[in-house]
C-alpha positions in Angstrom: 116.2 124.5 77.5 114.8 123.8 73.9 112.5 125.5 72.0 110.0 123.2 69.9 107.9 124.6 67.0 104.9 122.2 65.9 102.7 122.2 62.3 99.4 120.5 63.8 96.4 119.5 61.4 93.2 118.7 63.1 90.8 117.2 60.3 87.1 118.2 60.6 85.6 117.8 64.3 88.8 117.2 65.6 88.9 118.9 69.1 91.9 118.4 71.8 91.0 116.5 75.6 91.0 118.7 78.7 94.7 119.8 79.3 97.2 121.9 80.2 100.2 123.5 79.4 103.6 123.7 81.4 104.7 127.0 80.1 103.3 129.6 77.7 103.0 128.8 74.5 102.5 131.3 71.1 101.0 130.2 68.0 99.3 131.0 65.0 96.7 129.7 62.9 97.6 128.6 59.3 94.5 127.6 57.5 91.1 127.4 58.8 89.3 128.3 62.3 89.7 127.2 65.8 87.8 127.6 68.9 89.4 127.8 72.3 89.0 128.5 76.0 91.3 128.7 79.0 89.8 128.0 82.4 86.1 129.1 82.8 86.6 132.0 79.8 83.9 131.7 77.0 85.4 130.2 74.0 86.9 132.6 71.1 87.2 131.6 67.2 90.8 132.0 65.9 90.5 132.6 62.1 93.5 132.4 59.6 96.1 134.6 59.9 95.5 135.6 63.5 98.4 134.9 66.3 97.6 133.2 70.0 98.8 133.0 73.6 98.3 129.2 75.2 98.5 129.8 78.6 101.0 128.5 81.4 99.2 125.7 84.2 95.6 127.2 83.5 93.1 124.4 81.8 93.0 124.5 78.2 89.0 123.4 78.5 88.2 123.8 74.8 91.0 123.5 71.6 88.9 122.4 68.7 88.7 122.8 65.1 86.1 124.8 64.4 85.1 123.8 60.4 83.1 120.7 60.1 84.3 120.6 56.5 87.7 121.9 55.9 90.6 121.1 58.0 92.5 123.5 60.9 96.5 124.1 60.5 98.4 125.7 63.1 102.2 126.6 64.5 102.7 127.0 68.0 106.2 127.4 69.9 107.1 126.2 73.9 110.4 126.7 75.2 110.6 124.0 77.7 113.5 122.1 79.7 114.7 119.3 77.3 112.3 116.4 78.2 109.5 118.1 79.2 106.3 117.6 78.0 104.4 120.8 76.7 101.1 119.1 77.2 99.3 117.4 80.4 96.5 115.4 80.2 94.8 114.9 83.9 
């Protein structure tokens, strides 16, 4: 097992494609806002400073920066069998 930490920057309209995850995942939103939705949930807006759970082999239907001016940084963590990926596209 590993445990892999990520710094992601999504510039303005930047949004993720339809996906999942493998296992949970935590993270936490450096600068900006995002928007996100897990299976048929109504999207929430993650605002700096705030903490979040991605969840395990549910689709991640909306993960999107949600600033059309300023870009969206964010950490998020997976502990996941060496190898494995800790996103799915379908």
């Amino acid at each position: 097992m590993e445990t892999r930490i990520y710094l992601i920057t999504f510039a303005p309209g930047t949004a993720a494609p339809l996906h999942h995850h493998p296992v949970e995942g935590i993270g936490y939103i450096v600068e900006g806002k995002a928007r996100s939705a897990f299976g048929t949930d109504a999207p929430v807006t993650l605002f700096a400073g705030q903490g979040f759970r991605d969840q395990a082999m549910t689709a991640h239907t909306v993960f999107a920066n949600a600033d059309a001016r300023k870009p969206l940084k964010f950490l998020v963590a997976y502990t996941v069998r060496k190898g494995t990926p800790v996103m799915e596209v379908p």
